[in-house]
N, C-alpha and C positions, 0 to 999 in steps of 0.2 A: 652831466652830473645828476640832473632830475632825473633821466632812464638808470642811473646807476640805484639811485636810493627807491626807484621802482623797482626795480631786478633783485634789491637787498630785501625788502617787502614782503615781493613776494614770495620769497623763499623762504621767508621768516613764518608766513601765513602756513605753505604750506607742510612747514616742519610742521607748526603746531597741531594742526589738522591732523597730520600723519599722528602723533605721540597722542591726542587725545582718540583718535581711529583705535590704533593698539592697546590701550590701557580701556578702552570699554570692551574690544574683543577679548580681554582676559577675565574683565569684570561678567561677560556674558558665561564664559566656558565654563568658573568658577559657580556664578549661579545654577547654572544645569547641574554642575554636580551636587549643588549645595542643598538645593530643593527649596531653594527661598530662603535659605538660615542665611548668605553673604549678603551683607549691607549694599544697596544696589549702587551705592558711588562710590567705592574704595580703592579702587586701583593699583596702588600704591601702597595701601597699607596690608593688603593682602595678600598671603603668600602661599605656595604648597610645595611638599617634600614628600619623598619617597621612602619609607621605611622597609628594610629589607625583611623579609620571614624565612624560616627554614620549615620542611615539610617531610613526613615520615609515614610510608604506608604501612595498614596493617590490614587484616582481616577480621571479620568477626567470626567466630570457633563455637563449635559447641558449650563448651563453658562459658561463656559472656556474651548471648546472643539470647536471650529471654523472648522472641517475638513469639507470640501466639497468636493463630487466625481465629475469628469467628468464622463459623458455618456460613455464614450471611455473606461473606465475603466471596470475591472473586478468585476462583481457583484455578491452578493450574496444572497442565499434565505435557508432559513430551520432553526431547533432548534436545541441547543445543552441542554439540561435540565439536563444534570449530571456530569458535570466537578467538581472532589471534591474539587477542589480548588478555580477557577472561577466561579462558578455557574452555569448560563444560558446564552443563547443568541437567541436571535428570529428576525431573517434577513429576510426582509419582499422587493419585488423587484416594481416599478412602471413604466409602460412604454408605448408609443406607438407604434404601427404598420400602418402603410400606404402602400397607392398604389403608386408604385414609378411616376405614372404621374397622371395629371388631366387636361381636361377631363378622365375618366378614365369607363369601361363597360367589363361586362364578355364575351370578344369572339365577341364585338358586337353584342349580342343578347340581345331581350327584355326581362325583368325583369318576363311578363307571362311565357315565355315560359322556366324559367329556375326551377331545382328541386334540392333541397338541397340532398347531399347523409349525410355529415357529415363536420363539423370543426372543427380544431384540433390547440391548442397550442402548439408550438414548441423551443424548448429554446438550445441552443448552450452549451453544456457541457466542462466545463475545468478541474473541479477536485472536488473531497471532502476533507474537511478538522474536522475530530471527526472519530465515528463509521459509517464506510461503510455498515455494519450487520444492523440496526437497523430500523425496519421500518419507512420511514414518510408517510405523509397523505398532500399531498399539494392542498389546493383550488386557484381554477382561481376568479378573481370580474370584474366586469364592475364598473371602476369608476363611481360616481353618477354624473350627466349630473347637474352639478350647476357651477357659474361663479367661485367658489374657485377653482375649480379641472384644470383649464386652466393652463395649462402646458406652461411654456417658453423655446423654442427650445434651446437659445441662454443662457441658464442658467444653473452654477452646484448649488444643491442643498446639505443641509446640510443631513447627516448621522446622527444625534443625533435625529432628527425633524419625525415625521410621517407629511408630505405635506398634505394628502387629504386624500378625505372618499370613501368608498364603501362600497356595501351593498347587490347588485344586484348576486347571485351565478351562475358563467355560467358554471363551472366543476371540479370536483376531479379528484384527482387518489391517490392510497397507493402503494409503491414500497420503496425498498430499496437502497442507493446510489450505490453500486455496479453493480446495476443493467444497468447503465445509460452507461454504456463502451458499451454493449451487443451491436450487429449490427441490425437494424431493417429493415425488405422488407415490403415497400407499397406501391403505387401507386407511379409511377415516382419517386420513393427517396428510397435507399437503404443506408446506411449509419451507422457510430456510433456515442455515445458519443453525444444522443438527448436525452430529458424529453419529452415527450409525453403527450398531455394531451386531451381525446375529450373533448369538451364544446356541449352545448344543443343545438342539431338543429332548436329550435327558431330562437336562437341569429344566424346563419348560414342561417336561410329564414329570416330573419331582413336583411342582407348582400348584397342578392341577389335582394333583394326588392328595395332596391333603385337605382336610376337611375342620368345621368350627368347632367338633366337638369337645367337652373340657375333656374326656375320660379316654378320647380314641389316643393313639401310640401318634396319631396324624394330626393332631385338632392345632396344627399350627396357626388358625386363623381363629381359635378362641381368645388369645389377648394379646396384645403388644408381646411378653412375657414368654407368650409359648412360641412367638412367630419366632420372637428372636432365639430360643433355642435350636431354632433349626434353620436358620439363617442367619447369619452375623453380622454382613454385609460382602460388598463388593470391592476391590483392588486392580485398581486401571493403571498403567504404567507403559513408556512405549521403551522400544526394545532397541538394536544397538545401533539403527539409523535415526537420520534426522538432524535437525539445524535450527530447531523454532520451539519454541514453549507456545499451548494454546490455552485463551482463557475460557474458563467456562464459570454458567452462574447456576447453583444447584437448586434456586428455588425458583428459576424459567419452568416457564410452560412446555419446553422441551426436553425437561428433564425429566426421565420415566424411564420403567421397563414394560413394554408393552410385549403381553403376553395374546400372541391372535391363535384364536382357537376355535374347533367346530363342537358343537354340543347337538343332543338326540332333542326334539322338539316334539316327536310324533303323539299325536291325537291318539289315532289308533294302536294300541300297542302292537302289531306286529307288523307297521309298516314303519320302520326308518325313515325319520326325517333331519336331516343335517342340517346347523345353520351353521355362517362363520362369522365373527363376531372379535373385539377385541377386548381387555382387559388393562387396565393400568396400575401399576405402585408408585406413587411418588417422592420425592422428599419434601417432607410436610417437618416445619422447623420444630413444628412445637412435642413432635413424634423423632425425626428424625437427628443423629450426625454424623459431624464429617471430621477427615484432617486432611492438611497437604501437607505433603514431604516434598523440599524443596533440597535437594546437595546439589552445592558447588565442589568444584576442583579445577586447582588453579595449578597442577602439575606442571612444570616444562613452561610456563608462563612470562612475561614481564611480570606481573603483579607476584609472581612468586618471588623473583628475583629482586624486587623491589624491597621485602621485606623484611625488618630486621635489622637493617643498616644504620649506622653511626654519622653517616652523614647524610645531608640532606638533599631529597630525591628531586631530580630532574622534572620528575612525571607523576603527578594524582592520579592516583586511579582510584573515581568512585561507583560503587555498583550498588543497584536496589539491594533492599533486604531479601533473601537473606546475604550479605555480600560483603564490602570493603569499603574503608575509612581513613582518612589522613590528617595525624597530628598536627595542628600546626603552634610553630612556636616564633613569637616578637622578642626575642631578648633586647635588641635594641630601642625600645617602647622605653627603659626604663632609662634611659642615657637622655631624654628629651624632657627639655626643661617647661615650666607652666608658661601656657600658652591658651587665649581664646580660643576654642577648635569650633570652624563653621564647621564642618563636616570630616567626617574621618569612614575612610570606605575600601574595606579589602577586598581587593579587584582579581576574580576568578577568570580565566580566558580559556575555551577550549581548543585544545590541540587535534584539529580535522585531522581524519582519516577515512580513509573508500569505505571501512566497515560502518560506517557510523549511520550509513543509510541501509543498512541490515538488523544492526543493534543500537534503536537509536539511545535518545540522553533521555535521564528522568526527567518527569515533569519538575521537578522541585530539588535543590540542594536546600542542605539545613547546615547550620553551624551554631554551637554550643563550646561550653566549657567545662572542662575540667577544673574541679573544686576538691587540692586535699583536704581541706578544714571539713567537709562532710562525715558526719559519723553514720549517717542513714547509709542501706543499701546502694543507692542512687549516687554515684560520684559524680556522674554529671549536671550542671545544672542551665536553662538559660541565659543566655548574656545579657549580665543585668544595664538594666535602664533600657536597654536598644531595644528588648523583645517586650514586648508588654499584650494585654489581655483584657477585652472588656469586659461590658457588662453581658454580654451574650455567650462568653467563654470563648470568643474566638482572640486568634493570634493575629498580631498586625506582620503576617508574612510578605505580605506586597512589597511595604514601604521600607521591611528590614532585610531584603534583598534576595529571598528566598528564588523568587521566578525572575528567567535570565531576559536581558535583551538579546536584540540580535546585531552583529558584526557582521565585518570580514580580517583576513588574518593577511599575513605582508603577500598570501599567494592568491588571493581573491576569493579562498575558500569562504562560506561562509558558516559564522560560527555563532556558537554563546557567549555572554558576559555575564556575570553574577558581582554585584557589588555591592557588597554587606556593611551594613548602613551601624559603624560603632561610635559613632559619633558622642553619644550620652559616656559611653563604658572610657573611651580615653580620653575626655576631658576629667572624669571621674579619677584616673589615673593621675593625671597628670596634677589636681590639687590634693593628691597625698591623701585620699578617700576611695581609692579602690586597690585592690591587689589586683598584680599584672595576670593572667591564668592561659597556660595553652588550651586552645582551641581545638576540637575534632568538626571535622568536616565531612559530611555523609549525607546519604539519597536513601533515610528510613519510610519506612510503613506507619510503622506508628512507635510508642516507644513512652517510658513514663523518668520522670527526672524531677530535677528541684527548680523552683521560682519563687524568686522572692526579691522584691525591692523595697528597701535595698537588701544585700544578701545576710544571712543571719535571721530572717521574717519570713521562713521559706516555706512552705507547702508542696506534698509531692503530689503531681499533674501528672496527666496523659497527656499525650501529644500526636495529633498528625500529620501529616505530612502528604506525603505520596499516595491513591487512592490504589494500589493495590502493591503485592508482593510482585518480587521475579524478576520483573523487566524495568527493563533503564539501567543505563552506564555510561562510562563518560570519563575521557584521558581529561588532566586538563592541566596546564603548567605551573609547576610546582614553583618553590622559592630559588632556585638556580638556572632555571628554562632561560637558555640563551638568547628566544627571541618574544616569550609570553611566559615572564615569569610572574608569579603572585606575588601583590606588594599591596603594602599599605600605604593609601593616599591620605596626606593630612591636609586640609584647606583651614587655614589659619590666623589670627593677627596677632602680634606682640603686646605685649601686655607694657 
């Protein structure tokens, strides 16, 4: 009988053990997602559910795509023609080069006595983003010398828009983007991480040919003014190959047109003396500008196929600017009754694929709301309470879920997780002080909207995001994804 009521004991002990074991491993999990908001000994009183969302892609179109670069930004040029998901992209670069003064002369010698050896395009190398492997074919243009092609220093230009025309061919070259790391030795400049390009020693004796003067037919180097009548600028663009967009930054040290030439030096005048020698134009910001033309085409695509639809999409497809976006919509948010909310976190998961280490994911997702009650331009606004902004003007994107962790999915693949932290917006919901609002979900550059807490106190802001255009995309399971779908977590207590 005493081993019996021993035997009942201990079973009793180690029930208890066991149910207080379990109820702090739920109080643990619930904390991690909570971020400290779940009371650390509730077990019991706290709960979580699953909220279903439905999801809708679209793209961004020349009519509703307002991004503009700065000059100062990182630019891009080349084709990606085989992304199986995204399609295409053909990033085409516009810009000037100048003498950083004027009057301006080679060496102070006369225009006779100077002899073109060669000129060479030069472009400041940042990185590639697709197939580094894959040959391109990039041609240089001489903008066409007409009053549309007039460049305004003091302007950014849209990324959606091709600006101006060309026509004029001043030079190719075919290389590979890996190739552009290589260190290159030439004349006075030893260096990596340049595009190289010769152009036709025409356009290079056109150069030298002209002179400062204000009154000569030539005096292209008497002021900003006269240069650019006779040069507009330049039009880089790579042609029907290739797999990779490259960045370039136009105010590197290796961006120039270096003009190398031999000039008469003789002492004596009827002995010929040559030297050689090189010359620079660069982009000097406060002289020069630039645009990038950036088109997509999402022809024959999933994301084409994706678009449009009544019901709700299997698959997110988000791409940088200029690129694609996915509505999302909680109608079932509004069926759920007031409740304490520790935490509320729409949980994004990426759908791996082989391309994804060719074209990787942006650094950042962003998510906002759509607000009809807006009479401003700006229909979209911040999620209010969740995003907020200090005194420095920066965004609390960390903590409101903007940068992903890291996973793996049911096949070991390993992936992202993004989990947007609404916890302020549907509590706000849910005591009958916020309207419910679909949500867009996108990997912008930068972009300007409303903020305001609470909403109705609003102020129209910039925002950024992502530190350049072009690159970054990213599948990722929508509100029906059979085994990563998008859903909203609530961590909860009853009231």
């Amino acid at each position: 009988m005493k081993n019996r009521y021993f035997f009942l004991n201990l079973i009793a002990i180690v029930t208890t053990v066991a149910i207080v074991f379990s109820a702090c491993r739920r109080i643990n999990e619930a904390t991690e997602l909570g971020g400290g908001l779940i009371p650390p000994v509730d077990g019991i009183n706290t709960f979580d559910t699953l909220i279903n969302v439905q999801t809708f892609n679209d793209t961004f179109g020349l009519a509703t795509d307002s991004q503009y670069l700065d000059k100062n930004q990182e630019f891009f040029l080349g084709r990606i023609n085989n992304d199986p998901f995204f399609g295409k992209t053909d990033a085409r670069m516009f810009f000037e080069l100048k003498p950083l003064v004027y009057p301006y002369s080679f060496g102070n010698a006369h225009p006779d006595s100077l002899f073109i050896d060669s000129v060479v395009l030069v472009m400041d190398y940042i990185e590639t983003y697709g197939d580094t492997n894959t040959v391109q074919t990039v041609n240089v243009y001489e903008m066409d010398n007409i009053p549309a092609n007039n460049f305004k220093v003091d302007s950014n230009y849209l990324i959606r828009k091709e600006h101006f025309s060309y026509s004029a061919l001043l030079g190719s070259k075919t290389f590979t983007p890996k190739s552009l790391k290589d260190s290159v030795k030439v004349f006075r400049d030893t260096s990596r991480n340049q595009l190289r390009i010769r152009l036709d020693n025409s356009f290079g004796t056109r150069l030298l040919s002209y002179d400062s003067s204000k009154t000569s037919l030539n005096g292209a180097y008497a002021n900003d003014s006269a240069f650019k009548s006779k040069l507009k600028g330049f039009a880089v663009r790579s042609m029907s190959s290739g797999n990779a967009v490259m960045g370039f930054n136009l105010n590197g040290v290796n961006t120039k047109l270096a003009i190398y030439y031999r000039y008469d030096k003789r002492v004596v005048p009827t002995t010929p003396k040559l030297d050689t020698t090189v010359a620079y134009f660069s982009f000097f910001s406060s002289l020069c500008a630039a645009a990038n033309y950036i088109q997509r085409d999402y022809s024959g695509t999933p994301v084409e196929a994706s678009v449009g639809g009544a019901i709700s999409d299997q698959i997110a497809y988000i791409q940088t600017t200029p690129g694609t976006f996915t509505t999302i919509k909680i109608p079932d948010l509004a069926t759920v009754n007031n409740r304490l909310i520790h935490r509320a976190e729409l949980i994004i998961e990426q759908l791996y694929d082989l391309s994804d280490s060719t074209f990787s994911v942006p650094d950042l997702l962003y998510l906002d709301a759509f607000d009809p009650s807006i009479t401003a331009n700006y229909k979209y606004r911040t999620i209010p309470y969740d995003l907020s902004i200090n005194s420095a003007g920066s965004f609390n994107l960390g903590s409101f879920g903007s940068f992903p962790t890291m996973s793996v999915d049911g096949a070991g693949n390993k992936i992202r997780v993004w989990k947007f932290n609404l916890s302020r917006y549907v509590q706000h919901i849910l005591t009958g002080t916020q309207s419910i609002y679909d949500f867009r979900l996108l990997a912008p550059f930068s972009f300007i909207e409303q903020f305001g807490i609470p909403p109705g106190a609003d102020i129209t802001i910039p925002i950024s995001i992502n530190t350049s255009v072009a690159k970054g995309r990213v599948r990722v399971g929508g509100g029906n994804h059979p085994t990563q779908r998008m859903r909203l977590r609530l961590i909860y207590s009853k009231l």
